[in-house]
C-alpha positions in Angstrom: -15.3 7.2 44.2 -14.0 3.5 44.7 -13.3 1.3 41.9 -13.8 -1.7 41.4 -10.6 -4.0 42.1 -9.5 -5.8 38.6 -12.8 -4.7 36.8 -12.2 -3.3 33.2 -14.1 -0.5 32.2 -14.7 -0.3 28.2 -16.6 2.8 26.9 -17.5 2.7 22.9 -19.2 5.0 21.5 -20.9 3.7 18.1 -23.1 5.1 15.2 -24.8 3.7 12.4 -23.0 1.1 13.4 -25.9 -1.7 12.5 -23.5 -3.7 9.7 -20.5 -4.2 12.0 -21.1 -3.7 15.6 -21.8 -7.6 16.2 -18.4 -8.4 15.4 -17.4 -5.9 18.0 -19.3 -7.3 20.8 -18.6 -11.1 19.8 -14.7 -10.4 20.3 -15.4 -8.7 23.5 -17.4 -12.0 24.7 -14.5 -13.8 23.3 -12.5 -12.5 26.4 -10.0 -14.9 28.1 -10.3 -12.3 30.9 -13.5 -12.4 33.4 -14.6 -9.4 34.5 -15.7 -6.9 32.2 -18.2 -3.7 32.3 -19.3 -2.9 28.4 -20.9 0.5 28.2 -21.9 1.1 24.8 -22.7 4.8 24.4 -25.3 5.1 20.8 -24.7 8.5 19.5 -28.2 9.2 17.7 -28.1 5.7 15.0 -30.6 5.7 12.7 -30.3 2.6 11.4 -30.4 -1.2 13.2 -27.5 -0.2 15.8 -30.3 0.1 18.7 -31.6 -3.6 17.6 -28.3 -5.6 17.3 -27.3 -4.0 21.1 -30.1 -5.2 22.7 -29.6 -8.8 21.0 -26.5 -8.8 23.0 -28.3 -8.7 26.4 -28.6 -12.1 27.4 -25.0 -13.1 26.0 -23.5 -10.5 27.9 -25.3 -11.6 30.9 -24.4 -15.4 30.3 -21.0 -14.7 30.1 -21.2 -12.8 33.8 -20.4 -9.2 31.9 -22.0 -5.9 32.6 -23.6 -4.7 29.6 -24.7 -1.1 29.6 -26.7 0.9 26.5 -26.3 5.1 26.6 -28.5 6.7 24.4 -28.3 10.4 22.9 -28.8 12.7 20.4 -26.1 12.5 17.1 -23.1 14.8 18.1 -20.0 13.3 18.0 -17.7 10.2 19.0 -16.2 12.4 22.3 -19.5 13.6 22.9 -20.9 9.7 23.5 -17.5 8.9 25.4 -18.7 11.5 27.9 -22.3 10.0 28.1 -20.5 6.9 29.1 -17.9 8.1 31.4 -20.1 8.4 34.2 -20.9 4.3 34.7 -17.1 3.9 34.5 -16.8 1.7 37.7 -13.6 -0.4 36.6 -10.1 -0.4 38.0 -9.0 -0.1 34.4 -10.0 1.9 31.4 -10.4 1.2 27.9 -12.1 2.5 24.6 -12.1 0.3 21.5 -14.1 1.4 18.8 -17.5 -0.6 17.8 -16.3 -1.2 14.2 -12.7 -3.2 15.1 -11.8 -6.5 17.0 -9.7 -7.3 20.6 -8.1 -10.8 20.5 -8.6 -13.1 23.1 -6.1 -12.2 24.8 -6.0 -8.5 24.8 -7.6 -7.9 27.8 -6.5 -10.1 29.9 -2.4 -9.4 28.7 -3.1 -5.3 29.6 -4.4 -6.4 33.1 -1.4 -8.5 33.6 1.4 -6.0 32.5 -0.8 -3.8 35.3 -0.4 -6.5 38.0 3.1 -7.2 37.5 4.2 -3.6 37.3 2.3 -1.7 39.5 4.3 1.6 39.3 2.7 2.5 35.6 -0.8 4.0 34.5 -0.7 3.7 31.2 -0.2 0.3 28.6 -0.4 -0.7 25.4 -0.6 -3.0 22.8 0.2 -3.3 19.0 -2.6 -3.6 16.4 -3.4 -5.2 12.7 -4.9 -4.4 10.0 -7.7 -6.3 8.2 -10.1 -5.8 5.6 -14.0 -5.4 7.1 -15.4 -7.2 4.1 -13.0 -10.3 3.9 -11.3 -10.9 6.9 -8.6 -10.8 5.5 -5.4 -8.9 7.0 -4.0 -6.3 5.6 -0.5 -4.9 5.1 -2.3 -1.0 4.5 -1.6 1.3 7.8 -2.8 4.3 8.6 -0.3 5.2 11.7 3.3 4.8 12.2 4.5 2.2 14.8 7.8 3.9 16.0 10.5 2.9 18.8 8.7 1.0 20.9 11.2 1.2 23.5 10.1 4.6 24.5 7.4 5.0 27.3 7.3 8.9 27.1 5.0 9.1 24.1 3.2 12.6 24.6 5.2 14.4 22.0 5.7 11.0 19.5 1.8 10.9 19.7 1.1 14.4 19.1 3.9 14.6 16.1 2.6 11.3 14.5 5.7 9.2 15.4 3.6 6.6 16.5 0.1 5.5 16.9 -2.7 6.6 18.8 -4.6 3.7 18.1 -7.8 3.8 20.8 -8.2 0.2 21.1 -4.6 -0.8 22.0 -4.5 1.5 25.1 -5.6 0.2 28.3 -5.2 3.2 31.4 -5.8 3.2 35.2 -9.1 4.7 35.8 -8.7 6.4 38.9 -4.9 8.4 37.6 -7.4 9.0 34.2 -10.3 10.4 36.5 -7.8 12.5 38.4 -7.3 14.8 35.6 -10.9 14.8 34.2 -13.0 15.3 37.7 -15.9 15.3 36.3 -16.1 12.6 34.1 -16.2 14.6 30.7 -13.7 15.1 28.0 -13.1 18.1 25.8 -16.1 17.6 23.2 -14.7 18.0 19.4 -16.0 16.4 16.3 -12.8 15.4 15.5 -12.6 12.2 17.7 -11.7 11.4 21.1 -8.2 10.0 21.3 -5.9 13.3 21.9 -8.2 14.1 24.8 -7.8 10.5 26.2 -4.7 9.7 26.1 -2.5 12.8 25.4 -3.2 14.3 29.3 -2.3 11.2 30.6 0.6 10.5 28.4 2.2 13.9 29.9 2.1 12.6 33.4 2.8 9.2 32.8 4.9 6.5 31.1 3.3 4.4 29.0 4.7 0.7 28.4 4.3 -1.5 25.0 3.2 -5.0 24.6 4.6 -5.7 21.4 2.1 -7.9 20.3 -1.0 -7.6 17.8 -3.9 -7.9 20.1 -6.3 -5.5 18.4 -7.7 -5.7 15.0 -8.9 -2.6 13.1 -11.1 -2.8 10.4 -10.5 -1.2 6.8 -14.3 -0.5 5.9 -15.2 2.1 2.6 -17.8 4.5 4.8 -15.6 4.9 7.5 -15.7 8.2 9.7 -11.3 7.9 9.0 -11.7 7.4 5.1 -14.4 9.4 3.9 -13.4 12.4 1.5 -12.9 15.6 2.9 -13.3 18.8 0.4 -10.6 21.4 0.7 -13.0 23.7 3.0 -14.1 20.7 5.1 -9.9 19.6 6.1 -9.4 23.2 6.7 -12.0 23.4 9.5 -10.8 20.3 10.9 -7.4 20.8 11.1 -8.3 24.2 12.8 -10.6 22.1 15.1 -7.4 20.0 15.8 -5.1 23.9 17.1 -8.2 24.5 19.3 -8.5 21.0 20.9 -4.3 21.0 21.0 -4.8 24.4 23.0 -7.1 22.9 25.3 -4.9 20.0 25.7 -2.0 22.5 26.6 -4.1 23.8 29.4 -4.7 20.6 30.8 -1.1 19.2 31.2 0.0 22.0 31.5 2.4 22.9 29.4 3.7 26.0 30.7 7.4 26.1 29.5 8.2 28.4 26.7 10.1 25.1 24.5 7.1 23.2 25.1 4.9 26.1 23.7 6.9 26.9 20.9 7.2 23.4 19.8 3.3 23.2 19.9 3.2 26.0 17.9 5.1 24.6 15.7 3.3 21.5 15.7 0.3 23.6 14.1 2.5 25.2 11.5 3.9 22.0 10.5 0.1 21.0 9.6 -0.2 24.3 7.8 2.5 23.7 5.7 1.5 20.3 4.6 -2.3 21.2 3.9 -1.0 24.5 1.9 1.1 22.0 -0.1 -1.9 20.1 -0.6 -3.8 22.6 -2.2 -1.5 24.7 -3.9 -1.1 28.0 -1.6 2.4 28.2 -2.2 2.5 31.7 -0.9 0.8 29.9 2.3 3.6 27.4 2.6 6.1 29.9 2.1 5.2 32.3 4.8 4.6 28.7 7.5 8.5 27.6 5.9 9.9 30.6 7.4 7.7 30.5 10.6 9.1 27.5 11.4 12.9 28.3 10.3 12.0 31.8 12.2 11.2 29.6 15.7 14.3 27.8 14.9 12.3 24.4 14.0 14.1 24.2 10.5 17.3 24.6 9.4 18.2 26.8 6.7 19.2 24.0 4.8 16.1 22.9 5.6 14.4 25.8 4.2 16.0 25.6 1.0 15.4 21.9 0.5 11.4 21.8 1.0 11.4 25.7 -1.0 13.1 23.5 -3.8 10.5 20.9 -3.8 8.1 23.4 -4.0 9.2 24.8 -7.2 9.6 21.0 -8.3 6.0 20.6 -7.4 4.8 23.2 -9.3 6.6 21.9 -12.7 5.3 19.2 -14.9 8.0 16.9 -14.6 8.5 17.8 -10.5 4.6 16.5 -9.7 5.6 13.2 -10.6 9.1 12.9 -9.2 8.2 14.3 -5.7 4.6 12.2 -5.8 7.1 9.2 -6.1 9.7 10.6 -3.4 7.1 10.6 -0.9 5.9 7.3 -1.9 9.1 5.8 -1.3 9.5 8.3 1.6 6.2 6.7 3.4 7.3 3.0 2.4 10.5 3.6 4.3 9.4 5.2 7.1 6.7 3.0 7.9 9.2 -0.2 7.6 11.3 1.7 10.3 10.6 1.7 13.9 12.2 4.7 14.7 10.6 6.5 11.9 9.0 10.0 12.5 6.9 11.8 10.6 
């Protein structure tokens, strides 16, 4: 397929998204940069989603964009990424989400990294915070920056060292089509990012713009914030091995280190959600898992068993509750921080 020279591709896939998609779509039209293709991809709304997207026609057209609706039934966000992926016609390929904000600027500043450096596939920006209601930013993040020097961000991705932020990613289409040839995505209701980006991000470098050029939004309802039950994170986070397996075909990572460390990767979680809930028999058998595939240190091993005994005493709750407060505080103040 040809592409089209300097065209940027965005594909967001919304729901329910009749309260906040217009702000969406008025910072896309707020573009400093000309040519864009907007293919909004409605995964079964049942509210006013359908009506504010078709108010948008005529703006869209005024401003000389291409303004596409996809309509399906309710599955999930990577579900409607793939109902979009199709129209993708752009040189360039991005994927905000409909409830968050692109500066002016952000567009236009990914295309030009592009330009002047021709030898990378993959850029990105920083983002802010702000509060949905207000307006307001905030100083509340969900993901850890990290050393923005780097440009090999497969592993700091998958390991939480830094962000995987959709809307601050901007990707050559045609290296992103290479490795999905048929314009579909591993489907998983746990979000689309790790199947976007995480393929790519093993082949390629990925360069930082360290400036804030995308805004998310801090909303009460959000698909991120909404309460989870105990039995509800436990089938995500097991959603999370399978799509990381799937993942591990696609690179592929085929070197026993890389494996074990994936493997790891999936203990790690199973340690943390055990602590969570209180299966310290859980966390015990993962602790020596990981000291087993030589991922912790017997020191190690003593230190986090010792904070599990703290845990489970009175006075321990409280001191470890604050040590990981001050933990987080710290590590999100660092830019070489990793999680």
């Amino acid at each position: 397929m040809e592409y089209e020279s300097g065209l940027v591709s965005a594909v967001t896939p919304v729901y329910n998204g009749g309260d906040y998609l217009a702000g969406f779509l008025d910072s896309l039209l707020a573009q400093s940069y000309p040519n864009i293709q907007l293919i909004l991809s409605d995964d079964g709304s049942k509210d006013g989603t359908l009506r504010v997207a078709e108010s948008y026609r005529e703006k869209f057209a005024a401003r000389g964009y291409e303004y596409r609706i996809v309509i399906g039934p309710h599955q999930n966000a990577s579900a409607a990424i793939n109902r979009g992926l199709p129209f993708v016609r752009g040189e360039f390929l991005i994927w905000p989400d409909s409830d968050d904000v692109l500066e002016p600027e952000s567009v236009r500043r990914r295309v030009d990294f592009f330009r002047e450096h021709p030898e990378y596939q993959a850029v990105r920006t920083l983002s802010y915070y702000f509060d949905w209601a207000t307006g307001q930013r905030s100083r509340e993040r969900d993901e850890r920056v990290g050393d923005l020097s780097r440009e090999e961000l497969f592993w700091d991705i998958l390991e939480w060292r830094t962000y995987v932020c959709c809307g601050c990613y901007m990707l050559r289409a045609p290296a992103f089509f290479t490795i999905y040839p048929g314009r579909r995505i591993p489907e998983y209701g746990v979000g689309q990012n790790f199947q976007m980006l995480l393929p790519m991000l093993f082949r390629h470098k990925c360069a930082t713009i360290p400036e804030e050029l995308y805004g998310v939004a801090l909303r009460p309802g959000s698909h991120s914030r909404t309460p989870l039950t105990q039995a509800q994170e436990e089938r995500k986070f097991a959603i999370y091995e399978d799509l990381a397996d799937e993942i591990a075909a696609l690179c592929p990572l085929a070197d026993e280190a890389s494996r074990n460390r994936l493997a790891c990767w999936k203990l790690e979680r199973r340690y943390w959600l055990a602590q969570k809930y209180g299966k310290r028999k859980e966390a015990l058998r993962v602790l020596w898992e990981l000291h087993r595939r030589g991922s912790l240190h017997i020191y190690e091993l003593f230190q986090r068993v010792i904070w599990m005994i703290l845990t489970g005493t009175r006075l321990g709750r409280p001191v470890y509750a604050l040590y990981r407060r001050v933990r987080d505080r710290l590590a999100r103040r660092s830019p070489s921080a990793s999680r």
